[in-house]
Wavefront OBJ file of the C-alpha trace (Angstrom):
o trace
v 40.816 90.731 60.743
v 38.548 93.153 62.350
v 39.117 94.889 65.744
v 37.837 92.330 68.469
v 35.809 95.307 70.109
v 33.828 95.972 66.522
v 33.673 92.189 65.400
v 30.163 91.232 64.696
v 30.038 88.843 67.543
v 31.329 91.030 70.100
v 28.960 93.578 69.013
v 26.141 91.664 69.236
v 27.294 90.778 72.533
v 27.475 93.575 74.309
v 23.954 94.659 72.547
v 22.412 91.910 74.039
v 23.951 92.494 77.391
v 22.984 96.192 77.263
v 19.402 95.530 76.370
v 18.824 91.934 78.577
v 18.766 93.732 81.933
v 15.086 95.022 81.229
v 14.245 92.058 80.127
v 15.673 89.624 82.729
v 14.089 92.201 85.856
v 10.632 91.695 84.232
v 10.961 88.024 83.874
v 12.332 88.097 87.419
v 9.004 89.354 88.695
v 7.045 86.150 87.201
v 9.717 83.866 88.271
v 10.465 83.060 84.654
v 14.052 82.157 83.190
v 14.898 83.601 79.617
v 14.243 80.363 78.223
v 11.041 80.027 79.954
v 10.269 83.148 78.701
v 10.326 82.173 75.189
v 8.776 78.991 75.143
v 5.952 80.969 76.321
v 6.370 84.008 73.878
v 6.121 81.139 71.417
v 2.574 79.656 72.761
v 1.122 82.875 73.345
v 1.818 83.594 69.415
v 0.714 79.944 68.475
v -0.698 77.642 71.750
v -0.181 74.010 71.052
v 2.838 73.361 69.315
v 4.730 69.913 69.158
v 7.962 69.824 70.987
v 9.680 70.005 67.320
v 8.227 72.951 66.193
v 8.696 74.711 69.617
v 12.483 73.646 69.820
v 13.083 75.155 66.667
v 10.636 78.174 66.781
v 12.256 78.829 70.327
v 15.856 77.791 68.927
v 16.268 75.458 72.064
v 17.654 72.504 71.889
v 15.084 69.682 72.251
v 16.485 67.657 75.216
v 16.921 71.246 76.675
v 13.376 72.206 76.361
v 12.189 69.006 77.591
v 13.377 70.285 80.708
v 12.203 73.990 80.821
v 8.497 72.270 79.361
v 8.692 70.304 82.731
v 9.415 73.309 84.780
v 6.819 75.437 83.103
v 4.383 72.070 83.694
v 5.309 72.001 87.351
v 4.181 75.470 87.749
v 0.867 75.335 86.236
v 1.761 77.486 83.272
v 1.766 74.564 80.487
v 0.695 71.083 79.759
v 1.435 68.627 77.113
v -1.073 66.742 75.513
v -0.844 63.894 72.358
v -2.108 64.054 69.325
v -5.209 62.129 68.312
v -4.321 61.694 64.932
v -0.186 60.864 65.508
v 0.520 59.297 69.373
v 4.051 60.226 68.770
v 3.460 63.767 68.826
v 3.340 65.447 71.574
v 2.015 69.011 71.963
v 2.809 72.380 74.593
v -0.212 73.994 75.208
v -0.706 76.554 77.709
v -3.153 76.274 80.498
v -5.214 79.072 82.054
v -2.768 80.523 84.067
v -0.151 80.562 81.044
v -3.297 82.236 78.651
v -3.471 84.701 81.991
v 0.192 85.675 82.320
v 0.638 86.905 79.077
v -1.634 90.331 79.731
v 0.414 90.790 82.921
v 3.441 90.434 81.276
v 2.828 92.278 78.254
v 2.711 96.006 79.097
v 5.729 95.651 80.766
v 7.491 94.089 77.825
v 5.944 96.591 75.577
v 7.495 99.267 77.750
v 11.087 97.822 77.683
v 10.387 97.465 73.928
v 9.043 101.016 73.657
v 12.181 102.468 75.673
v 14.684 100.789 73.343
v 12.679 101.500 70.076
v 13.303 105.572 71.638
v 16.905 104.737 71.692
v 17.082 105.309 67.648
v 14.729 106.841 64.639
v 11.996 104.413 63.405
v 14.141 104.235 60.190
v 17.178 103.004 61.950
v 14.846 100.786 63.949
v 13.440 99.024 61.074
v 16.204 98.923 59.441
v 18.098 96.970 62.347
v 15.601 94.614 62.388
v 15.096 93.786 58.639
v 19.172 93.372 58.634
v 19.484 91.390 61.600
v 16.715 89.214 59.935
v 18.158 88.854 56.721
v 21.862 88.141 57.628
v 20.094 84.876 60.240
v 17.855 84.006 57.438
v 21.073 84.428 54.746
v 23.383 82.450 57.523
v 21.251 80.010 57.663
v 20.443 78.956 54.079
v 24.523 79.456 53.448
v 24.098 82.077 51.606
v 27.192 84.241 51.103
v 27.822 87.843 50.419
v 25.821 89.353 47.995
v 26.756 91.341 44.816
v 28.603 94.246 44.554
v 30.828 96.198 47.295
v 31.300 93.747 50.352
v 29.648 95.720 53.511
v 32.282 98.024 55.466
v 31.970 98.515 59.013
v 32.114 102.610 59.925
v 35.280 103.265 61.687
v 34.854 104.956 65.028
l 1 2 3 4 5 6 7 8 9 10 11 12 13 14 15 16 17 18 19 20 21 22 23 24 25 26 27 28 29 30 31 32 33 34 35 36 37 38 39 40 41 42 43 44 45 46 47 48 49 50 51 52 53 54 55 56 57 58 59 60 61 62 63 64 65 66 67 68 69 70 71 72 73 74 75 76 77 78 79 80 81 82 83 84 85 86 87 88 89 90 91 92 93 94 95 96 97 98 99 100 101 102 103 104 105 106 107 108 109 110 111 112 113 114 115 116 117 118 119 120 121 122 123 124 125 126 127 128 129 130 131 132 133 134 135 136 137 138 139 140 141 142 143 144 145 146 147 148 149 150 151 152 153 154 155 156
């Protein structure tokens, strides 16, 4: 078994709460929650999503997001509206204000971005990404390790 410092999961961890501090103090100033946050990250990349797709495009649970869609509705930033064509579906679309936030939150999320992008080369940057994105998207399908040498952690 692996050291429980350099396990995946703990690494990951303490990534995440190394880098969420910039991120949580900008949501902070909008009055946003992280999961607020990415409901609306979501819209502002594609407005009017059924609850479905935005559950799993936000990867919260539905009866979860029902709640942060009402929260978000309450303060003016989303609304839902049915479909025409399907009365069971029911769409998150953001309203004016929502559209507006987005280009006041933006440069400061760029900025955070920018600041840990500095942290390492564009090459290691790009390469974190396109791993972290193919071991979810491997994970997920079930795919296991691929052929060849199994990956070795560096030692420290």
């Amino acid at each position: 078994m692996k050291p429980f410092d350099r396990s995946l999961p703990m690494m990951l961890y303490r990534t995440l709460d190394a880098v969420m501090p910039a991120f949580r103090a900008i949501f902070a100033q909008f009055d946003l929650t992280e999961q607020q946050w990415r409901v609306l990250r979501a819209l502002w990349e594609r407005d009017a999503r059924p609850l479905v797709a935005l559950a799993q495009a936000t990867l919260i649970q539905a009866p979860s997001l029902v709640g942060i869609v009402d929260r978000l509705q309450r303060n003016g930033l989303v609304e839902r509206r049915r479909s025409d064509l399907d009365r069971r579906v029911v769409r998150v679309c953001l309203t004016a204000a929502g559209q507006a936030l987005e280009a006041q939150v933006t440069p400061l999320v760029d900025a955070a971005y920018s600041d840990l992008e500095g942290m390492v080369s564009r090459d290691e940057w790009n390469t974190l990404m396109a791993t972290l994105a193919k071991m979810a998207d491997r994970a997920k399908a079930g795919i296991g390790e691929p052929q060849g040498e199994p990956l070795r952690a560096a030692s420290s």
